[in-house]
PASEBA-1860 file (N, C-alpha, C; in nm, 3 decimals):
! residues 117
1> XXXXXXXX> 0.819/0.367/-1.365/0.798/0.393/-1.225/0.723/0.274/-1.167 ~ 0.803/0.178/-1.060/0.755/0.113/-0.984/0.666/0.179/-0.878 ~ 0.644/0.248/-0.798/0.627/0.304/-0.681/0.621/0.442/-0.671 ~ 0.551/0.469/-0.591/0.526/0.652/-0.542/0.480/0.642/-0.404 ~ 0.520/0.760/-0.305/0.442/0.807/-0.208/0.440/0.918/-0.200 ~ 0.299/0.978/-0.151/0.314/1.124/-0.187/0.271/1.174/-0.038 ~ 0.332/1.303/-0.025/0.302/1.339/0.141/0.268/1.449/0.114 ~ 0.190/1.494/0.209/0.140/1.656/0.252/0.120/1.717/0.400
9> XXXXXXXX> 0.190/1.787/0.431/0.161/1.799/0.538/0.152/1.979/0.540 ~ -0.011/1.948/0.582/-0.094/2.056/0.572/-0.048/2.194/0.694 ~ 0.010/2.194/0.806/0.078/2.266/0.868/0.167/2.331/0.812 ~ 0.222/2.252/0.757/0.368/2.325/0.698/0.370/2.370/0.587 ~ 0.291/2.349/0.512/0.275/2.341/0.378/0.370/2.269/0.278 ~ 0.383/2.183/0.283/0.519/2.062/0.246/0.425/2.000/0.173 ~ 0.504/1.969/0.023/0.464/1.826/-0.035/0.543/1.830/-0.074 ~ 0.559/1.622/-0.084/0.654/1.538/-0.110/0.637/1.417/-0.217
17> XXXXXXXX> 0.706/1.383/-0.291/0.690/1.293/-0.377/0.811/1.240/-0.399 ~ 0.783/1.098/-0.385/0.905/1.003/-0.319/0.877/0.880/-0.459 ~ 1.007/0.864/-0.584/0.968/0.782/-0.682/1.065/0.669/-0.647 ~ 1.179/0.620/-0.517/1.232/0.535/-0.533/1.174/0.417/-0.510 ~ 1.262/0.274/-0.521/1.234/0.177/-0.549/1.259/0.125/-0.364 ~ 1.238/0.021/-0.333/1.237/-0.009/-0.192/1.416/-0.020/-0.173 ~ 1.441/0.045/-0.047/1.589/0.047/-0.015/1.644/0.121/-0.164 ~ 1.613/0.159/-0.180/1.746/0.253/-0.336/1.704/0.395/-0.253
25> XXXXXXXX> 1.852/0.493/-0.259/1.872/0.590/-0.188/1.885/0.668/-0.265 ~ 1.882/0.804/-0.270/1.880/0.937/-0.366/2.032/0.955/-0.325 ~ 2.104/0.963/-0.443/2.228/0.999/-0.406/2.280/1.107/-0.417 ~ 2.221/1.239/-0.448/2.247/1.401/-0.478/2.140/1.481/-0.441 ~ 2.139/1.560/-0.312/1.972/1.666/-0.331/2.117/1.791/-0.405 ~ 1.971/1.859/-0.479/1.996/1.935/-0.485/1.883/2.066/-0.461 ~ 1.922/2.203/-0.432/1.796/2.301/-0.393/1.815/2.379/-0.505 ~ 1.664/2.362/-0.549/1.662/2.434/-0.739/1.600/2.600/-0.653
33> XXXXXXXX> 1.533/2.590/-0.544/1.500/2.738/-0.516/1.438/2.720/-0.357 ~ 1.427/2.837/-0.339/1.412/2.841/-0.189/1.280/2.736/-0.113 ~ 1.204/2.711/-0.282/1.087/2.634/-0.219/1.132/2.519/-0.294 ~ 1.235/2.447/-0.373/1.201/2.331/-0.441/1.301/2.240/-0.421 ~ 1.346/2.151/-0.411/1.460/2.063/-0.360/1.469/1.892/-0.402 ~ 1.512/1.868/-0.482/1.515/1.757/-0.547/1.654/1.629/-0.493 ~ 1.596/1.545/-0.521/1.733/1.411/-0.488/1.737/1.366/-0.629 ~ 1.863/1.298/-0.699/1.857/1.197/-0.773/1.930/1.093/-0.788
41> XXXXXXXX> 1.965/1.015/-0.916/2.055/0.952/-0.862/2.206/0.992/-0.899 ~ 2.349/0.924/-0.895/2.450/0.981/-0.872/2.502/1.022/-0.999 ~ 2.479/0.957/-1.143/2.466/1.067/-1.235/2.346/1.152/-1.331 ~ 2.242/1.162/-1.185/2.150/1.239/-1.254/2.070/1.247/-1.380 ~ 2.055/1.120/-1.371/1.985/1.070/-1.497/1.833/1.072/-1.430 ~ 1.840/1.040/-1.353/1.655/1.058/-1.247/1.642/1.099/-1.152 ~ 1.524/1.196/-1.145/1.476/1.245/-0.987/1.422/1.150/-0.923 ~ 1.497/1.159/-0.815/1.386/1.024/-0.766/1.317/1.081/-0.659
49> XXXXXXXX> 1.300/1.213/-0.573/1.260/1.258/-0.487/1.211/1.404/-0.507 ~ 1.116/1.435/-0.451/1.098/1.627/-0.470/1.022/1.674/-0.338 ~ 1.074/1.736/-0.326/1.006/1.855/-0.196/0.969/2.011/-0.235 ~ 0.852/2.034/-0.214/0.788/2.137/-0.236/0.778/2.189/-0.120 ~ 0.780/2.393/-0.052/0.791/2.384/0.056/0.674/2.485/0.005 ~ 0.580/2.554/0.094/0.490/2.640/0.064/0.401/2.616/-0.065 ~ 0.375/2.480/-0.086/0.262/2.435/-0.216/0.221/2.509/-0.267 ~ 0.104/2.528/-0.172/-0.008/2.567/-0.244/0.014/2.716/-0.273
57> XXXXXXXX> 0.060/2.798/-0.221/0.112/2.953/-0.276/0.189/2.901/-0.378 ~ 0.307/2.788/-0.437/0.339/2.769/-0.585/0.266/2.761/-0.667 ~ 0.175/2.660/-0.641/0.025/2.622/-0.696/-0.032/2.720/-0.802 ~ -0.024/2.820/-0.718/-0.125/2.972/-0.730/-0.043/3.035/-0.803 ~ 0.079/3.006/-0.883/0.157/3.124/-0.917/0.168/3.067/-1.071 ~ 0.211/3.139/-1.201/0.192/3.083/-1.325/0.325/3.036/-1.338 ~ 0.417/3.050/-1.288/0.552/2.973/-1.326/0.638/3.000/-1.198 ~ 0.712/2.866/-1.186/0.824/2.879/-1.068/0.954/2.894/-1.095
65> XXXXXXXX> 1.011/3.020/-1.057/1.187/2.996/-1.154/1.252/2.941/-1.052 ~ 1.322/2.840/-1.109/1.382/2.750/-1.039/1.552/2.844/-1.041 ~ 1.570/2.946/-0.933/1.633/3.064/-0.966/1.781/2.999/-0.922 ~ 1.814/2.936/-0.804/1.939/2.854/-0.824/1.992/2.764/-0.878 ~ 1.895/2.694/-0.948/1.945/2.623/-1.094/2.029/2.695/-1.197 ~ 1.973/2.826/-1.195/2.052/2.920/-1.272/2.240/2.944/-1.224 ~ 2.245/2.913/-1.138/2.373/2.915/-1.058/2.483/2.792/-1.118 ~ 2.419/2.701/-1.128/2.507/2.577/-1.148/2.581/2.577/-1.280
73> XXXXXXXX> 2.681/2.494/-1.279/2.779/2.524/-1.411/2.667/2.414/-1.544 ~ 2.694/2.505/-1.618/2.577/2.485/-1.743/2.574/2.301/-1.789 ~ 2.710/2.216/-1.781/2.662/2.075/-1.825/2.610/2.036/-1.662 ~ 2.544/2.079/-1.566/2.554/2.019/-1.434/2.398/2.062/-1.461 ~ 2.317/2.192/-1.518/2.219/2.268/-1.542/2.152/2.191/-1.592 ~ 2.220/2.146/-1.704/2.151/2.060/-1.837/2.121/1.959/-1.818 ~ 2.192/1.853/-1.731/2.177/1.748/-1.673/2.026/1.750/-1.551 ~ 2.050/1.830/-1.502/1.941/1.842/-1.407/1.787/1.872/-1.464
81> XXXXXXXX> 1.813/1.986/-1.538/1.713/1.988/-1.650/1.660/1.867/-1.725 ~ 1.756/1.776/-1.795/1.694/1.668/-1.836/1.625/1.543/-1.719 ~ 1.712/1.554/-1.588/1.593/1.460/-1.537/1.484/1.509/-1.469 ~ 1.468/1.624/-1.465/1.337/1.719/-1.482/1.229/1.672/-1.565 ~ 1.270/1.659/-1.745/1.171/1.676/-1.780/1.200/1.482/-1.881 ~ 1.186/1.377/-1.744/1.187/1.275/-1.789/1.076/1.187/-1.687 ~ 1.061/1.082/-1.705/1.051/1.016/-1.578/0.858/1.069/-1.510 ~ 0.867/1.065/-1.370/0.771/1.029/-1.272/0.672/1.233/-1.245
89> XXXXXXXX> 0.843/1.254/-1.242/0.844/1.419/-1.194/0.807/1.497/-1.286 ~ 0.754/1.459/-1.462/0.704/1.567/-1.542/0.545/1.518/-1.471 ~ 0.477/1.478/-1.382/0.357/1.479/-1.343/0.355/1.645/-1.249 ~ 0.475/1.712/-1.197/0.465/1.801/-1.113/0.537/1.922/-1.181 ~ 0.653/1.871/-1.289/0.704/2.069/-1.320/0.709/1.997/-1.479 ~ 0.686/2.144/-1.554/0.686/2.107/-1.690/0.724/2.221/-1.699 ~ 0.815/2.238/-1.781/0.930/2.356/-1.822/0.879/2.457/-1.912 ~ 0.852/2.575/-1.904/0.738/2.673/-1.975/0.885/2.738/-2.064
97> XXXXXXXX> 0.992/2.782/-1.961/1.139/2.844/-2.042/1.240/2.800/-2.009 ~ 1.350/2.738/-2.064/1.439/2.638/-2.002/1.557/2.715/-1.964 ~ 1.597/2.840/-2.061/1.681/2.927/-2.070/1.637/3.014/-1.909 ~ 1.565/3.005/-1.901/1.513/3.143/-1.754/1.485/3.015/-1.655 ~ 1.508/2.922/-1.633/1.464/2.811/-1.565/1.348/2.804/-1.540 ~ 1.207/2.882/-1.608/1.097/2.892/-1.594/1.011/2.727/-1.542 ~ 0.937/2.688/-1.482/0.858/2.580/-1.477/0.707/2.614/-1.410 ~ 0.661/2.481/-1.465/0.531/2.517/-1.420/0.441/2.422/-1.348
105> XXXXXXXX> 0.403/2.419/-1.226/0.370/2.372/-1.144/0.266/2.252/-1.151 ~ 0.237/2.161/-1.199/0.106/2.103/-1.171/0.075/2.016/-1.050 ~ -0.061/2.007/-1.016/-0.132/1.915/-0.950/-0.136/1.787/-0.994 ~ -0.077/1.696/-0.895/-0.039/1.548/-0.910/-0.157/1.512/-1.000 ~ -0.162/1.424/-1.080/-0.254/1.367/-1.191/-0.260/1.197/-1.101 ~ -0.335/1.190/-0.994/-0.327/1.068/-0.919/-0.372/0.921/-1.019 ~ -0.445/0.965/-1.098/-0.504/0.818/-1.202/-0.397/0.771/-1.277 ~ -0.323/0.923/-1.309/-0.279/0.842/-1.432/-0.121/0.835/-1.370
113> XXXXX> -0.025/0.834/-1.216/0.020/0.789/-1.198/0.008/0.657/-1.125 ~ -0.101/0.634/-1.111/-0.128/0.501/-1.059/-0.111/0.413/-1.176 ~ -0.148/0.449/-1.296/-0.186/0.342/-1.402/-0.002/0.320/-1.484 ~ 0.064/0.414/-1.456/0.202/0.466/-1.483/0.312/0.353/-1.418 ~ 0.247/0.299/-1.312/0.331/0.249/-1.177/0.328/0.108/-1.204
END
């Protein structure tokens, strides 16, 4: 990881975490659940983007099922799953059950993606 920006916007309850490189575009969102929504690139080998909608109530909860992930055809699942748990974005979900799309939420670790970058 070259780069990060991370947004919050405290009204809305939105956070954002943005891992591309300058001008490189996310070429796939996809919406893992009503609060979680990811970009990557076009064969999903990396997230390069995440949107959290209602944070801090995720925050507060012991696991997020990423319940329309469950929807997708299983090598499209698996794929997504792996750039889940690769890369910039295991600083924010770490997979508690992979089978139940279980994940688990953390609070950005700001040091040690700075030192990462």
């Amino acid at each position: 990881m070259n780069s990060f920006r991370l947004f919050y916007d405290a009204e809305g309850d939105i956070f954002e975490a943005d891992f591309r490189l300058a001008g490189e575009k996310p070429a796939i969102g996809y919406e893992l659940s009503d609060n979680v929504i990811i970009w990557t690139d076009a064969k999903i080998n990396q997230v390069h983007r995440i949107l959290f909608i209602s944070y801090t109530r995720l925050l507060g909860q012991p696991s997020v099922v990423l319940e329309f992930l469950k929807k997708f055809p299983a090598p499209q699942r698996e794929k997504i799953q792996r750039a889940i748990e690769r890369g910039p974005i295991r600083q924010f979900l770490r997979c508690r059950d992979k089978e139940k799309c279980q994940y688990h939420l953390l609070e950005p670790d700001l040091r040690g993606m700075v030192k990462a970058a």
